[in-house]
C-alpha positions in Angstrom: 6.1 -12.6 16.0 9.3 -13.2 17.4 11.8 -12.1 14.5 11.1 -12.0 10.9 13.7 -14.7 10.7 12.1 -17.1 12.9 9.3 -16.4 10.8 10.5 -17.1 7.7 11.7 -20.5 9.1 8.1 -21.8 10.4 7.1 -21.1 7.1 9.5 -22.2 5.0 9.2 -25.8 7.3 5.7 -25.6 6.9 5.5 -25.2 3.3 8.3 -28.5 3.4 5.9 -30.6 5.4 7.7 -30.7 8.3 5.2 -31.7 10.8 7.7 -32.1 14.3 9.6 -28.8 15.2 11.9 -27.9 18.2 12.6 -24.6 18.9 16.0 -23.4 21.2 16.0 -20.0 21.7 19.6 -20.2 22.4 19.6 -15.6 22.5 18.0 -15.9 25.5 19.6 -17.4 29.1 16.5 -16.5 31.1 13.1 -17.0 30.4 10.9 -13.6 29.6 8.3 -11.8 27.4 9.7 -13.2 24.0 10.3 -16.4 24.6 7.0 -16.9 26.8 4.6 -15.1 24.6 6.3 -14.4 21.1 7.7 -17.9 20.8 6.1 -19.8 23.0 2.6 -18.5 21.8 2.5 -16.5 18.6 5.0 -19.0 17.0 3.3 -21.9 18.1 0.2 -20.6 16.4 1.7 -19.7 13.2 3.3 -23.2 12.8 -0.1 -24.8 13.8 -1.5 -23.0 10.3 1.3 -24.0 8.7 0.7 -27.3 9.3 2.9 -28.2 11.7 1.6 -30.7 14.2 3.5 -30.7 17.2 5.6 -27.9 18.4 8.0 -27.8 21.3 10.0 -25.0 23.2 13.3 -25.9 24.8 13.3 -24.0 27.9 15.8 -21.3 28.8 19.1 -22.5 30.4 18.7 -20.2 33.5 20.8 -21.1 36.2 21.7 -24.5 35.4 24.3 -26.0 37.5 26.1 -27.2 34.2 25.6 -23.6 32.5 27.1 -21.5 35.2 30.0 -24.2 35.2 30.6 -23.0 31.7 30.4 -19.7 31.9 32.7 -20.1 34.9 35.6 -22.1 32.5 34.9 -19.3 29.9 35.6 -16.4 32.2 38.1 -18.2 34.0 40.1 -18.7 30.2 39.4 -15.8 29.0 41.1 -13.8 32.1 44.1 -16.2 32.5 43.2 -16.9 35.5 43.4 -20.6 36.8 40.4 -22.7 38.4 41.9 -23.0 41.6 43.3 -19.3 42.2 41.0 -17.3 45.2 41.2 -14.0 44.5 41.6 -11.2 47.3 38.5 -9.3 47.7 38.2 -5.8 46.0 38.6 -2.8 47.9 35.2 -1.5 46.5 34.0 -4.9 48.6 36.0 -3.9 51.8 34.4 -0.8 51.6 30.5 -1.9 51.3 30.9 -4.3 54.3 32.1 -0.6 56.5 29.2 1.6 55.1 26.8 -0.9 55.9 
């Protein structure tokens, strides 16, 4: 099972009669072994014993357009440094481009 947590939850709802459940596995960006199988599959199951009639999985955000654009204003905040700025490129860069 994915976490005892998420566990806990399914069965919790199912014991409410909740019969509808979405799951965002907002931990994760990318998609991979525990949100595939562990989610996808072994939670799916345990909710279907518990009752629950239709489960769905919100898929992982990935490299959505509107993600990275986030992440971008985040960093971008975080640093102080402002949307429009280009920054000069590092010497560890300069460097690659001569070894190569």
């Amino acid at each position: 099972m994915a976490a005892a947590a998420a566990y806990r939850t399914i069965e919790r709802l199912g014991h409410e009669g909740v019969k509808e459940m979405l799951v965002a596995p907002i931990s994760f960006v990318t998609e991979h072994i525990e949100t595939l199988h562990e989610i996808n599959i072994e939670a799916r199951e345990e909710a279907e014993k518990l009752g629950i009639e239709r489960f769905r999985m919100m898929p992982a955000v990935g490299d959505s357009p509107l993600f990275i654009a986030a992440l971008k204003d985040l960093v971008l905040r975080a640093t102080g440094i402002e949307a429009g700025f280009v920054a000069e490129p590092l010497a560890s860069a300069e460097l690659g481009s001569v070894m190569t």
